[in-house]
C-alpha positions as CSV (number, residue, x, y, z in Angstrom):
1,X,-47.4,-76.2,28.6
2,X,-49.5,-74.4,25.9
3,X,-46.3,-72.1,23.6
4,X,-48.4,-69.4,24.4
5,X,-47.6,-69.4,27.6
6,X,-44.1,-68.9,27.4
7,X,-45.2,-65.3,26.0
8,X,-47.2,-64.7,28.8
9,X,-49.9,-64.0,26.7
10,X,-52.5,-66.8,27.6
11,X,-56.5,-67.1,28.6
12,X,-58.3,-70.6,29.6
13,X,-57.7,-72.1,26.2
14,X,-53.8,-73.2,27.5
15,X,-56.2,-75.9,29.1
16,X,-57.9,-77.0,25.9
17,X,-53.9,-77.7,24.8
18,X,-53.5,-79.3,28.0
19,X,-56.6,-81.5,27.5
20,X,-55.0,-82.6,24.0
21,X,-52.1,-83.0,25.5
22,X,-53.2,-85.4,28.2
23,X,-55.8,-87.2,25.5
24,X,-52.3,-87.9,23.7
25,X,-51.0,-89.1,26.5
26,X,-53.8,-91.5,27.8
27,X,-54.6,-92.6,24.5
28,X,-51.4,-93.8,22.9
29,X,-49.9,-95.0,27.2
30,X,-46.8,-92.6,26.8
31,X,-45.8,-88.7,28.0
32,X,-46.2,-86.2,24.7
33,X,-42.5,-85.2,23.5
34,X,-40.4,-88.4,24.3
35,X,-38.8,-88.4,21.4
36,X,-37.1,-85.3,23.0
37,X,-34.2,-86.1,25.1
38,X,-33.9,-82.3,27.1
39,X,-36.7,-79.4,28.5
40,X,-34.6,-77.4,25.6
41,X,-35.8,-79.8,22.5
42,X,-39.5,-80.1,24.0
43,X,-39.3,-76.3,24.4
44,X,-38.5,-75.8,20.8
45,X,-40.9,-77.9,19.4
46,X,-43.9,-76.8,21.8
47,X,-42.7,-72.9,20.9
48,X,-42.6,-73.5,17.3
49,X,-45.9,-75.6,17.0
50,X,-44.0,-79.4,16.1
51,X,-46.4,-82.1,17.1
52,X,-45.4,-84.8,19.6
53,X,-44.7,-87.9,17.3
54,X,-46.8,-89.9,19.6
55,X,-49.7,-87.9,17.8
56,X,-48.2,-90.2,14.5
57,X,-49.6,-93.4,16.6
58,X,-53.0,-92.3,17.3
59,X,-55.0,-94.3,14.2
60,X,-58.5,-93.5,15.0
61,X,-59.1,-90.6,12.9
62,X,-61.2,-89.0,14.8
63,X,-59.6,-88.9,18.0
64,X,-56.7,-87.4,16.4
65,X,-58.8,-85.0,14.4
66,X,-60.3,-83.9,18.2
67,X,-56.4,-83.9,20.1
68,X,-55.4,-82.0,16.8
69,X,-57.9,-79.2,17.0
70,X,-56.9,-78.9,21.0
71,X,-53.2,-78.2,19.9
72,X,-54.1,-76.0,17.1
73,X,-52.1,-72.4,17.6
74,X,-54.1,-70.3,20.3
75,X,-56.1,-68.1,17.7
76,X,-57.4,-71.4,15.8
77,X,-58.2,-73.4,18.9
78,X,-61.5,-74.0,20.1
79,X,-63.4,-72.6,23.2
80,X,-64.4,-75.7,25.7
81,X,-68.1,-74.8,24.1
82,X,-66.9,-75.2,20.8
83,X,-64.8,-78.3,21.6
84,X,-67.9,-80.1,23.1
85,X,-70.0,-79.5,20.0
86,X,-67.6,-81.7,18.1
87,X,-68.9,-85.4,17.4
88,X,-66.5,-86.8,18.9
89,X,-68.0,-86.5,22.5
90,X,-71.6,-87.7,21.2
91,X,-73.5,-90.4,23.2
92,X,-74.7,-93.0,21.0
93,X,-76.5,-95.8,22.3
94,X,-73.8,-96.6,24.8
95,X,-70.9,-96.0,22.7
96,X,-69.0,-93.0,22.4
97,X,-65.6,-92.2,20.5
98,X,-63.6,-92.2,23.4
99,X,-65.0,-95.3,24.8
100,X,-64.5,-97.0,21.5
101,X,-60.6,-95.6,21.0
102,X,-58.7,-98.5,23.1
103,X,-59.5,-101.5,25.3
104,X,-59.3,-101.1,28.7
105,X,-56.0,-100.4,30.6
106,X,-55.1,-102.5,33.9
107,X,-52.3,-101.0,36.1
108,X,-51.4,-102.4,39.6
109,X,-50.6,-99.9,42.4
110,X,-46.8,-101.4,44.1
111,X,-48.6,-100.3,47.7
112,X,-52.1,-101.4,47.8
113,X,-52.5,-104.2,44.6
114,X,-55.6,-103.0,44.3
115,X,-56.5,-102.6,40.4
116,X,-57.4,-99.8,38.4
117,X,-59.3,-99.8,34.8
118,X,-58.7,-96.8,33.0
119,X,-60.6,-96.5,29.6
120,X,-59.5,-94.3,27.1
């Protein structure tokens, strides 16, 4: 959740921090804040603007630069417009940022075994 929102003082760029949020997540295979061991210590960090330390295991600069700028503080982040404008969601020839961040991830469903590809 966007700190913002615990003031009750929020507009539709809690889902831009929610975007980040989930690009952290899919990126680097774990949940934001894990290093936190109660809702309390996440609180506290989201509140007062402390990273995940996941965000440390991102290497591709620019796809930390682009999760970075979705967690900046509400009155620096950018608008989806904005956001999209940023060179990390150009096309080029096939090959784009976020195709280029990881290989491909495999998972196995426990009720079908069918499998599922998920590129980040």
């Amino acid at each position: 959740m966007a700190p913002e929102c615990y003031d009750g003082e929020h507009n539709e760029l809690v889902d831009i921090y929610s975007f980040g949020m989930c690009l952290l997540g899919m990126v680097t295979g774990e949940y934001p804040y894990t290093e936190c061991s109660s809702g309390i210590q996440i609180f506290k960090k989201v509140y007062t603007g402390v990273k995940p330390a996941s965000l440390d295991k991102v290497k591709d600069s620019k796809v930390k630069g682009i999760i970075e700028r979705c967690l900046l503080p509400m009155s620096l982040r950018p608008s989806a417009e904005e956001l999209l404008k940023d060179p990390f969601f150009s096309y080029n020839g096939g090959s784009s940022t976020l195709e280029a961040c990881a290989p491909p991830a495999s998972f196995i469903t426990s009720q079908s075994n069918q499998q599922i590809t998920l590129l980040c």
